[in-house]
KOLTOR-947596 format. One record per atom (N, C-alpha, C): atom name; x, y, z; chain; residue number from 0; residue in one letter. Coordinates in steps of 0.2 Angstrom, whole numbers, plus 2048, in hexadecimal, padded with zeros to 3 digits. Layout:
+--------+-----+-----+-----+--------+------+------+
: drenpa :  c1 :  c2 :  c3 : torvex : doke : nuro :
+--------+-----+-----+-----+--------+------+------+
:     CA :   X :   Y :   Z :      A :  NUM :    A :
...
+--------+-----+-----+-----+--------+------+------+
This chain:
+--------+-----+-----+-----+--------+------+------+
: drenpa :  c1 :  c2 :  c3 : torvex : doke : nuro :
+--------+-----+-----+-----+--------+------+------+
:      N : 89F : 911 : 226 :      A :    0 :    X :
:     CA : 8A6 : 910 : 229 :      A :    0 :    X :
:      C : 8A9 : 90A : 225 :      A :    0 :    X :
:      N : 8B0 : 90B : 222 :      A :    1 :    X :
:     CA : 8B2 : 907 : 21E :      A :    1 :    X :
:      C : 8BA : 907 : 221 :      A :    1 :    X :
:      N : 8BB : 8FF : 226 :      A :    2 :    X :
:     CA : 8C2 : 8FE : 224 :      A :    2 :    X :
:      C : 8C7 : 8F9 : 223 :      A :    2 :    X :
:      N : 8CB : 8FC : 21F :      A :    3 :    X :
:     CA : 8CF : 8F9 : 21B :      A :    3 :    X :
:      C : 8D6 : 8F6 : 221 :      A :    3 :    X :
:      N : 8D8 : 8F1 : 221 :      A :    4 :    X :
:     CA : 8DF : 8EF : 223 :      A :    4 :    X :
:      C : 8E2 : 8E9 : 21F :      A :    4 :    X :
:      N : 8E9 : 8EB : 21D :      A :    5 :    X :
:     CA : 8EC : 8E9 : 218 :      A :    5 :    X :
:      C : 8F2 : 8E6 : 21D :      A :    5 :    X :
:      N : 8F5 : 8DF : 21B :      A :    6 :    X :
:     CA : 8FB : 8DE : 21F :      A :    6 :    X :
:      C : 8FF : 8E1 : 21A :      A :    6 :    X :
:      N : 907 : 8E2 : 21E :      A :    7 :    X :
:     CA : 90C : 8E6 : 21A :      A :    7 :    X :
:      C : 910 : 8DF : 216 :      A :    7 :    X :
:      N : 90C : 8D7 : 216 :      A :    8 :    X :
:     CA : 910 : 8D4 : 213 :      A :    8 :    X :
:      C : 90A : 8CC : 210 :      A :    8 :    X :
:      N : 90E : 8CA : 20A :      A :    9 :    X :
:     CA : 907 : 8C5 : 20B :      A :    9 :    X :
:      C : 90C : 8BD : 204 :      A :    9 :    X :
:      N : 909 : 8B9 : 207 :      A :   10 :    X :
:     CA : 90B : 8B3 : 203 :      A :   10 :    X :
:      C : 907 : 8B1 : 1FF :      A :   10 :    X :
:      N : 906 : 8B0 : 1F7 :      A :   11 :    X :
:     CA : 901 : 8AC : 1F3 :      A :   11 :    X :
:      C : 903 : 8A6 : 1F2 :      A :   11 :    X :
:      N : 8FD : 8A2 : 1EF :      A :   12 :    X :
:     CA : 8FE : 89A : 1EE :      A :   12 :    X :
:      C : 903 : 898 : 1EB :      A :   12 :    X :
:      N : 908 : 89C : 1E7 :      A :   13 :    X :
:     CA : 90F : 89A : 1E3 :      A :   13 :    X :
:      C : 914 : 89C : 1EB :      A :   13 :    X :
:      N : 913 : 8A0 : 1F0 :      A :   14 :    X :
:     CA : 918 : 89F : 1F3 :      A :   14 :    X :
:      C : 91C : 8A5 : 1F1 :      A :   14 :    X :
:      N : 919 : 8AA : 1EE :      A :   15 :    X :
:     CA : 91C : 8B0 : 1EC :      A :   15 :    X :
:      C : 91A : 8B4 : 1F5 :      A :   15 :    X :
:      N : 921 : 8B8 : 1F7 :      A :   16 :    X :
:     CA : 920 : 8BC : 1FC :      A :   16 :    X :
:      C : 920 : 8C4 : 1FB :      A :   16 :    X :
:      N : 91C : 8C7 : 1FC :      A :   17 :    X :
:     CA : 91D : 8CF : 1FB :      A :   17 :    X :
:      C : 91C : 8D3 : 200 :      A :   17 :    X :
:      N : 921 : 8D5 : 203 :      A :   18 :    X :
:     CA : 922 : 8D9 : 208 :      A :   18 :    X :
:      C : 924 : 8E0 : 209 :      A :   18 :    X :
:      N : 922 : 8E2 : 20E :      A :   19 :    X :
:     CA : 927 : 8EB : 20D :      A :   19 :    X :
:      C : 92B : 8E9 : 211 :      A :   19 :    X :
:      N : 932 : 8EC : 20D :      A :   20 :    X :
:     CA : 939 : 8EC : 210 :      A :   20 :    X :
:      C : 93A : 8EE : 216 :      A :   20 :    X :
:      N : 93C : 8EA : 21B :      A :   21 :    X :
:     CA : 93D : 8EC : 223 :      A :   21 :    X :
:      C : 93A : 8E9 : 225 :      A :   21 :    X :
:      N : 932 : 8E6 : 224 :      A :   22 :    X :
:     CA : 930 : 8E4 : 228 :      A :   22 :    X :
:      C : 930 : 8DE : 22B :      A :   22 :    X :
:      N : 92D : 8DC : 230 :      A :   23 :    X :
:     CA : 92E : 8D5 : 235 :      A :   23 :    X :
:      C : 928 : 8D0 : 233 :      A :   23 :    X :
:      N : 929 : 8CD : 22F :      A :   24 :    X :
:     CA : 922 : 8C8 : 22C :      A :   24 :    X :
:      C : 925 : 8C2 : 231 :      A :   24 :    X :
:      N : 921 : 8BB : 230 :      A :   25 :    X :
:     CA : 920 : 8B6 : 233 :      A :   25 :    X :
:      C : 91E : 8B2 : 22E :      A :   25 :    X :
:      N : 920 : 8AD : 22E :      A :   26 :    X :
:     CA : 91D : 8A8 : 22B :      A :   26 :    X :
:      C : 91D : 89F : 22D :      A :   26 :    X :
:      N : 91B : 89B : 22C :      A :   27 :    X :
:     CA : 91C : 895 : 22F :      A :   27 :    X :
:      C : 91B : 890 : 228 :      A :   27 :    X :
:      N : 91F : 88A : 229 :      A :   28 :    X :
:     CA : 920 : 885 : 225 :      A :   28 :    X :
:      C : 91C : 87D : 226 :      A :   28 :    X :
:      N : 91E : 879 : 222 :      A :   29 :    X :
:     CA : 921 : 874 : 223 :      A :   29 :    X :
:      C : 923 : 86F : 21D :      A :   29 :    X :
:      N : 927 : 869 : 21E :      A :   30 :    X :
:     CA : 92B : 865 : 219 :      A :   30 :    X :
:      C : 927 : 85E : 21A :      A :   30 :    X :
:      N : 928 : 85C : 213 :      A :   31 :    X :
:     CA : 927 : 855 : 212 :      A :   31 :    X :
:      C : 929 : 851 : 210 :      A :   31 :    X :
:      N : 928 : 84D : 210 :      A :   32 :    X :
:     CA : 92E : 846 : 20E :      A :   32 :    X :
:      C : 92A : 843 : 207 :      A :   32 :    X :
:      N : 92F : 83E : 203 :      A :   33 :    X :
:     CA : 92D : 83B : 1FD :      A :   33 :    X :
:      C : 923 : 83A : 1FE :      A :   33 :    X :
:      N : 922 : 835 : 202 :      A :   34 :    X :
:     CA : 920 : 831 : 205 :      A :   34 :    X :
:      C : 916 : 836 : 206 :      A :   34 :    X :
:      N : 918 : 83E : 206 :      A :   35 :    X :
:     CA : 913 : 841 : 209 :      A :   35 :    X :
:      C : 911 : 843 : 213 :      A :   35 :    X :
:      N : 916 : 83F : 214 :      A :   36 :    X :
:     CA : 916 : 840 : 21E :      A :   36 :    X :
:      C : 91A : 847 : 21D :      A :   36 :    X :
:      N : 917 : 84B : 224 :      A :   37 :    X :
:     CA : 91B : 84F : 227 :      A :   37 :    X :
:      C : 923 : 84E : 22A :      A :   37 :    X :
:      N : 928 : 852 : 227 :      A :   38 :    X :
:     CA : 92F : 84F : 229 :      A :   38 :    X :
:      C : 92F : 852 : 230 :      A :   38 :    X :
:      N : 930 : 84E : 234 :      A :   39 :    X :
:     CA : 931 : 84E : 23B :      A :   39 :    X :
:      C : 93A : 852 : 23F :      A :   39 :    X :
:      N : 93A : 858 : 23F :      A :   40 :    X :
:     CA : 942 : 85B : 23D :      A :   40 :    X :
:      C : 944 : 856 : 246 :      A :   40 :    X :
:      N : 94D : 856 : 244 :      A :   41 :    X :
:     CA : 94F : 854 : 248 :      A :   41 :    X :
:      C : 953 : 858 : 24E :      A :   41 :    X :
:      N : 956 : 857 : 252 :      A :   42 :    X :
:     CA : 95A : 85C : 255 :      A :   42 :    X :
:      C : 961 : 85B : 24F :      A :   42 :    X :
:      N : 965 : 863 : 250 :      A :   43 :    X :
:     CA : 968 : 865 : 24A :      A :   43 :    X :
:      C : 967 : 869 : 246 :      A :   43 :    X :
:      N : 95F : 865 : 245 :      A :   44 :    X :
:     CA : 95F : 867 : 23C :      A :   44 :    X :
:      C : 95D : 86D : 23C :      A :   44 :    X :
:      N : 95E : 871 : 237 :      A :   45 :    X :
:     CA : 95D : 878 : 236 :      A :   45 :    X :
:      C : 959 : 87A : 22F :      A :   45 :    X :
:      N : 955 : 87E : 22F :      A :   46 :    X :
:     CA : 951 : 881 : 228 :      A :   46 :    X :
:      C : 953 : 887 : 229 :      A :   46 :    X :
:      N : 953 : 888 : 223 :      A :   47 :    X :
:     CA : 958 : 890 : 220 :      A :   47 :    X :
:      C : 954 : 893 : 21B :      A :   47 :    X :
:      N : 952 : 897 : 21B :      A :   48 :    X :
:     CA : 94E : 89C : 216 :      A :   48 :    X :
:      C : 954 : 8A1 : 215 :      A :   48 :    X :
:      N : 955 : 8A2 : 20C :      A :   49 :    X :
:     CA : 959 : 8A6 : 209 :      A :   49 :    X :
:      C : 959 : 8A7 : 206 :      A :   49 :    X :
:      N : 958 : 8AE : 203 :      A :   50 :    X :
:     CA : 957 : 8B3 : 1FE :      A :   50 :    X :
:      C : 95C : 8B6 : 1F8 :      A :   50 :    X :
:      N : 95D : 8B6 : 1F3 :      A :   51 :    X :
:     CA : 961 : 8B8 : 1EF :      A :   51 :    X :
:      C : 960 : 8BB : 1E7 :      A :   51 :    X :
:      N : 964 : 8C1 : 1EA :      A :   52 :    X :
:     CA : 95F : 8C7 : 1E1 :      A :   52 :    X :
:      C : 95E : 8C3 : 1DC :      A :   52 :    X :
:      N : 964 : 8BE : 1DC :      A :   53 :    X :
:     CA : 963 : 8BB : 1D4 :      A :   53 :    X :
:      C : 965 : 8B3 : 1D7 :      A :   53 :    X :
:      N : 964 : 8AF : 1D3 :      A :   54 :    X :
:     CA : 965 : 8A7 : 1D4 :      A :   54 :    X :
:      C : 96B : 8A6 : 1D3 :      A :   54 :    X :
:      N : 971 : 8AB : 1CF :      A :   55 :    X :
:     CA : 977 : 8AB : 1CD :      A :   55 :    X :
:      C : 97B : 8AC : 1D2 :      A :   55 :    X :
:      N : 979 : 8AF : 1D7 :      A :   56 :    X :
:     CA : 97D : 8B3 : 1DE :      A :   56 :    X :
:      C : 980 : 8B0 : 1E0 :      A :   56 :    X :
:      N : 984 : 8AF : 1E2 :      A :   57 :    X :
:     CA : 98B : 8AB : 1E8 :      A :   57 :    X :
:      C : 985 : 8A8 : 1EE :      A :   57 :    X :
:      N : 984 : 8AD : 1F3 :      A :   58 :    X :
:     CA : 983 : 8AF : 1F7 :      A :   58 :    X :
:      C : 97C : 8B2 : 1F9 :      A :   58 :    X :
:      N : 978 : 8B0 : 1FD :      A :   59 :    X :
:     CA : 972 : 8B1 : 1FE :      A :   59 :    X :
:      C : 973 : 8B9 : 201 :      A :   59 :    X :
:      N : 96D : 8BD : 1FE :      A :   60 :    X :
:     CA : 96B : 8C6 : 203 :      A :   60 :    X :
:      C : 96C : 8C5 : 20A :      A :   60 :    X :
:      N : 969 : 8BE : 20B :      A :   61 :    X :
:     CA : 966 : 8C0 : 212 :      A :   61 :    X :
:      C : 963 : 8B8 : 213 :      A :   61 :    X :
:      N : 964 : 8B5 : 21A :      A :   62 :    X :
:     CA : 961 : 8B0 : 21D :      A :   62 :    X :
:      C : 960 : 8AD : 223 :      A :   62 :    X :
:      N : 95A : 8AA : 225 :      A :   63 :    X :
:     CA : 957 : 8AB : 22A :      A :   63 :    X :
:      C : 956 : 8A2 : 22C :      A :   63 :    X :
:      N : 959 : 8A2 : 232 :      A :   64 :    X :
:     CA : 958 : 89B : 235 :      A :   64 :    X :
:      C : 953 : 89B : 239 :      A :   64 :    X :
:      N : 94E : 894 : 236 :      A :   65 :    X :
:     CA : 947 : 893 : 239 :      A :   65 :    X :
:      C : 946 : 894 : 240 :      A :   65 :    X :
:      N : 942 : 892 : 246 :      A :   66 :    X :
:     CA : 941 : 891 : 24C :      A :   66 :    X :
:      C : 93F : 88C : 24D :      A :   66 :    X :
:      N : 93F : 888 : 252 :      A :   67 :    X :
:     CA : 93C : 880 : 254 :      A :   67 :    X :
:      C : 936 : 880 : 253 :      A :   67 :    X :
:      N : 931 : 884 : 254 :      A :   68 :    X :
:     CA : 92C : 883 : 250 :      A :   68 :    X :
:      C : 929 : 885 : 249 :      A :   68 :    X :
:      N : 92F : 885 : 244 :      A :   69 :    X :
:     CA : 92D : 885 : 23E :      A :   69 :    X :
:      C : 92D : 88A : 23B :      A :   69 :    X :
:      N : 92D : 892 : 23E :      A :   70 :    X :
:     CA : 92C : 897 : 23D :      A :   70 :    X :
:      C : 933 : 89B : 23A :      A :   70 :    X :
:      N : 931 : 89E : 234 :      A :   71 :    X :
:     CA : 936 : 8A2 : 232 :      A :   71 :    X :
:      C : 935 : 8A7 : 233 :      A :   71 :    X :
:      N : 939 : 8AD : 236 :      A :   72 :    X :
:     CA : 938 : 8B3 : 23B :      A :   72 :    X :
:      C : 93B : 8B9 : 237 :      A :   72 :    X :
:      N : 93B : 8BC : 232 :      A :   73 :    X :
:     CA : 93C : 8C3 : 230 :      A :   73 :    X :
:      C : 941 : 8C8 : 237 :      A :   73 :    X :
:      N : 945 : 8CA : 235 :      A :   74 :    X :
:     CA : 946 : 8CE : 23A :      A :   74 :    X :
:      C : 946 : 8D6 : 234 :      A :   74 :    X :
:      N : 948 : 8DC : 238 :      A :   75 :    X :
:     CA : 947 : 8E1 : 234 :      A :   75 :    X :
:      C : 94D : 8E4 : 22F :      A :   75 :    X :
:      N : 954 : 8E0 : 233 :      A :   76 :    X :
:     CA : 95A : 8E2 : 231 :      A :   76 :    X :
:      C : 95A : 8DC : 22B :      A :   76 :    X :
:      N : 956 : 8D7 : 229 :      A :   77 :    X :
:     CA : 955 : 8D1 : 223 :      A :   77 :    X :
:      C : 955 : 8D4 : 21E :      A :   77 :    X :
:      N : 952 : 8DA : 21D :      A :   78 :    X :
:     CA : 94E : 8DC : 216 :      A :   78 :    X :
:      C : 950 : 8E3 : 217 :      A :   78 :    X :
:      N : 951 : 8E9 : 21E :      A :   79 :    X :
:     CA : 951 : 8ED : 21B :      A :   79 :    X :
:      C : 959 : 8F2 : 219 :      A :   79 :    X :
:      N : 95E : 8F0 : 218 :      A :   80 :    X :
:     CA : 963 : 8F1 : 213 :      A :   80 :    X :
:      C : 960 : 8F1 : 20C :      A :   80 :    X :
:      N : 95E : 8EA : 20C :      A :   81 :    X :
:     CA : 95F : 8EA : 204 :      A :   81 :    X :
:      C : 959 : 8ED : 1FE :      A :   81 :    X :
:      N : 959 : 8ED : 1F7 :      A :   82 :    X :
:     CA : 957 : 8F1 : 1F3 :      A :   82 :    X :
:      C : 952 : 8EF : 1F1 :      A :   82 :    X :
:      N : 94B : 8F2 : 1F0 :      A :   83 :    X :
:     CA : 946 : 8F1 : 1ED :      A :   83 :    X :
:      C : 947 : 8EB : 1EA :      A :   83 :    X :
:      N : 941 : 8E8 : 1E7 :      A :   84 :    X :
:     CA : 940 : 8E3 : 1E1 :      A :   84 :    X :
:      C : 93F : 8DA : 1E2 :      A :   84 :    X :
:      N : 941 : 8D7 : 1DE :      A :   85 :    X :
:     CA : 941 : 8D1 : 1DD :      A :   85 :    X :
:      C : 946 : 8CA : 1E0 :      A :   85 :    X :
:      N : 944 : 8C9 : 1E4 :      A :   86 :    X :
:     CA : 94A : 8C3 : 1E7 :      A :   86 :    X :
:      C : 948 : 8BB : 1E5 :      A :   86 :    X :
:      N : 94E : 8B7 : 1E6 :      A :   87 :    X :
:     CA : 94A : 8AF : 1E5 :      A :   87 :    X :
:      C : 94C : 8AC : 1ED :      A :   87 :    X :
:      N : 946 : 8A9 : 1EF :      A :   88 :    X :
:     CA : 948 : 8A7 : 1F6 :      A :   88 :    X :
:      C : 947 : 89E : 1F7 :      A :   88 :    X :
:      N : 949 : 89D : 1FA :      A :   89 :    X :
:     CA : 949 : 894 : 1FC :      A :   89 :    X :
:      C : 94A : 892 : 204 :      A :   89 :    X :
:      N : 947 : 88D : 205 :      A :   90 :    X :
:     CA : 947 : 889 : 20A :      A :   90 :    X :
:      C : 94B : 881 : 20A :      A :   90 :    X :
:      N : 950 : 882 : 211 :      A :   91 :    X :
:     CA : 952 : 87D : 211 :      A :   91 :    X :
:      C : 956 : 879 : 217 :      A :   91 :    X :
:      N : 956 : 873 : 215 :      A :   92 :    X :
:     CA : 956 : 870 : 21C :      A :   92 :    X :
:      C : 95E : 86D : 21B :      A :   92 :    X :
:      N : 961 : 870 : 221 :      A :   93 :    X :
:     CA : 967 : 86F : 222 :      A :   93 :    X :
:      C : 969 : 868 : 228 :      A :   93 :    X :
:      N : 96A : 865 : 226 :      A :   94 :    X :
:     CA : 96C : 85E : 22E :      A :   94 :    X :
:      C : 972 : 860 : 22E :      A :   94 :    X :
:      N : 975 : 85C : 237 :      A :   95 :    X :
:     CA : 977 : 85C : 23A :      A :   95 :    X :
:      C : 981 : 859 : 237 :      A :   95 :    X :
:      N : 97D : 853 : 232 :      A :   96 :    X :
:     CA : 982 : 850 : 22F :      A :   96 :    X :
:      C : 984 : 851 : 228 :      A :   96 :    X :
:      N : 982 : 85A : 227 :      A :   97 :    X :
:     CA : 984 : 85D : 222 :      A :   97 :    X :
:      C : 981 : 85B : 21B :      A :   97 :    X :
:      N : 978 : 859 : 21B :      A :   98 :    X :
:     CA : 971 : 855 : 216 :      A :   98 :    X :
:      C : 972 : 85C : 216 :      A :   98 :    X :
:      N : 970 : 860 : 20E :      A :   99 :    X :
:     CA : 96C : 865 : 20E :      A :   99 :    X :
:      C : 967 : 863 : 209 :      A :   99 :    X :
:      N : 960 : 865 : 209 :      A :  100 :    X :
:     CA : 95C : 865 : 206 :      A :  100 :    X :
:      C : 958 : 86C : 205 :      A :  100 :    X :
:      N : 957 : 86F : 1FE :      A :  101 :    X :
:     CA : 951 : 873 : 1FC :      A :  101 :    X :
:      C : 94D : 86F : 1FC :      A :  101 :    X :
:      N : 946 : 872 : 200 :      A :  102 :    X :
:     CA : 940 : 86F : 1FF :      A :  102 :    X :
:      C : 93B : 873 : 1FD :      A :  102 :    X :
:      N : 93D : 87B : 1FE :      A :  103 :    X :
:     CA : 938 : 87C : 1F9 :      A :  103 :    X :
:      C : 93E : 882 : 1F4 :      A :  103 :    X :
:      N : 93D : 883 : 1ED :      A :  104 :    X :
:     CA : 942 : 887 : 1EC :      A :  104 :    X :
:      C : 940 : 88D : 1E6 :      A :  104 :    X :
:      N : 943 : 891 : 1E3 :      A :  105 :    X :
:     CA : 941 : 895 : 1DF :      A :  105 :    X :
:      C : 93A : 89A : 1DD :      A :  105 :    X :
:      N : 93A : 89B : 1E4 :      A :  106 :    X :
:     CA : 936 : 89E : 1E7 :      A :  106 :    X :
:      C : 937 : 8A6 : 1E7 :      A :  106 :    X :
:      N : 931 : 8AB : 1E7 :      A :  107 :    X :
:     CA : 933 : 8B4 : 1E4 :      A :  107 :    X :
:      C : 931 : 8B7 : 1EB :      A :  107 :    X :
:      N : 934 : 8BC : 1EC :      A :  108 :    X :
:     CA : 934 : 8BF : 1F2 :      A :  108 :    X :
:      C : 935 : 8C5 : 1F0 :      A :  108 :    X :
:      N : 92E : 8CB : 1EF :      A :  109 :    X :
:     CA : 930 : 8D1 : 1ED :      A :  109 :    X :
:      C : 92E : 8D5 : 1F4 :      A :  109 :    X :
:      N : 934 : 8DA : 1F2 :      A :  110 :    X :
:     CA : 934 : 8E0 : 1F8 :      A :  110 :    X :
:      C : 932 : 8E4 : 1F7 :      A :  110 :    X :
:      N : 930 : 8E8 : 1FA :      A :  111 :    X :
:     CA : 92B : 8EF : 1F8 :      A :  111 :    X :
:      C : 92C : 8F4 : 1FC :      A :  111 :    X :
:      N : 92B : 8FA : 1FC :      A :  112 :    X :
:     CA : 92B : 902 : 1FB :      A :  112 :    X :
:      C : 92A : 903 : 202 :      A :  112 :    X :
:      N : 92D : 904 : 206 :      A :  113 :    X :
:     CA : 92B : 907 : 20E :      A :  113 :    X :
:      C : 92A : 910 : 20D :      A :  113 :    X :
:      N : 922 : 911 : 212 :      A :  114 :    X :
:     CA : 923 : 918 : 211 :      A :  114 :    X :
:      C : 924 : 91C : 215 :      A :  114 :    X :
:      N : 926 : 918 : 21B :      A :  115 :    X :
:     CA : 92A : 91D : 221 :      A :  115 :    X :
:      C : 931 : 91C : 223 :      A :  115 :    X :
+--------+-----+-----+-----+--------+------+------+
């Protein structure tokens, strides 16, 4: 008896994400300061994860606001409009007093083939 389970999404040490289109992955974070400590988020602040086909685009695909625990949540309608292939995705920390920071950036997010 042999079995095999395969998740429909997965992250590698560069932070590349591969998923199949539609689906509801999960993932969890966190930020660092110069210094090496954990950055302690404040009320306000906000992290943003956003996607775009190309670095050139106005306009991110699609973007998804962290939750208080750190967690960036997929929904289905995120990913399942758009088309096959290759996106660049980043994270970033938005304050209250209009700080943005990318902290992590230029990062690959392939979509992939649903077969239902």
């Amino acid at each position: 008896f042999c079995e095999v389970r395969q998740m429909s999404w997965m992250i590698d040490e560069d932070m590349k994400i591969e998923m199949t289109k539609g689906d509801t992955p999960s993932f969890a974070f966190q930020a660092f300061l110069p210094d090496g400590t954990e950055y302690e988020f404040e009320e306000g602040d906000l992290v943003v994860f956003a996607a775009k086909r190309n670095k050139l685009d106005p306009e991110p695909a699609f973007t998804i606001v962290a939750d208080l625990e750190k967690v960036i949540h997929f929904s289905e309608e995120d990913t399942k409009h758009l088309e096959l292939g290759r996106y660049i995705w980043e994270l970033s920390l938005n304050k209250a007093n209009g700080y943005r920071c990318t902290f992590i950036a230029n990062k690959v997010l392939k979509l992939t083939v649903e077969v239902a």
